[in-house]
N, C-alpha and C positions, 0 to 999 in steps of 0.2 A: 634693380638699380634703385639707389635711395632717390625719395622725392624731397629730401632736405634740402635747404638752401646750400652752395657750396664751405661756407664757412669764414669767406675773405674777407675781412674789412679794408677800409683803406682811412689810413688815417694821415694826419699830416705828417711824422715822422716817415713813415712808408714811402711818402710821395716826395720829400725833398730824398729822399736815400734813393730812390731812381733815379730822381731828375741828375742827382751827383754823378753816378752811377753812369747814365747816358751822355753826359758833359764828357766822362772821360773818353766812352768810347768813342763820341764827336773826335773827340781832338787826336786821339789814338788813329782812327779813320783818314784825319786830316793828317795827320804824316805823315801816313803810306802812301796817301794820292799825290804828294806835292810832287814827287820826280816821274809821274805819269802826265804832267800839266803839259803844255806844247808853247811854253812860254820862257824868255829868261829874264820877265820884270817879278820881282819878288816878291810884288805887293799883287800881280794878278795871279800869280803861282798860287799863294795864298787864300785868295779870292774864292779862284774854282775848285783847290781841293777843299776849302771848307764847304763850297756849294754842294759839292759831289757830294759829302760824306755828310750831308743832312735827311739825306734819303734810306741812309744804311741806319745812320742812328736812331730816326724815328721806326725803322723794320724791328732793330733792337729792341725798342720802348715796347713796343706790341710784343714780341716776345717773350719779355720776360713780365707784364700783365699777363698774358697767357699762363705762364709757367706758372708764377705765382697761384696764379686762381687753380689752376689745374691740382698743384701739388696741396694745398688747405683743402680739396672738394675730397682727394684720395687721401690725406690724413682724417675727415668725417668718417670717411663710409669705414675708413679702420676702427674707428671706436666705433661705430658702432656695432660691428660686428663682435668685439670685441665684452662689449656689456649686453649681449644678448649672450 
């Protein structure tokens, strides 16, 4: 196993392209929950599936930080195998 750093930077472009990226699955999340809610005011409908679906989106966030670093640390260790 290489002892190189994994390769990730995080730049500001990166970070608003997540944040976007997790906005929608927020609001994606927050659809699905609205007709699971036990309510029929619209504005609490609202309420609790956005509540709900702030827990799945920050799961997301992590996620695809993970993925991200994971996928730059295995395109490293490909070069360097590669220029050996």
């Amino acid at each position: 196993m290489s002892k190189a750093a994994s390769g990730y930077t995080v730049t500001a472009k990166s970070t608003v392209i997540d944040i976007v990226i997790t906005a929608i699955v927020w609001f994606l999340f927050t659809l699905w929950f609205r007709p699971h809610v036990m309510s029929y005011e619209p504005t609490t409908v609202l309420f609790w599936a956005g509540f709900t679906a702030l827990p799945v989106a920050a799961t997301f966030w992590f996620c695809l930080q993970m993925f991200k670093v994971t996928r730059a640390h295995q395109r490293k260790i490909k070069e360097e195998k590669d220029g050996e």
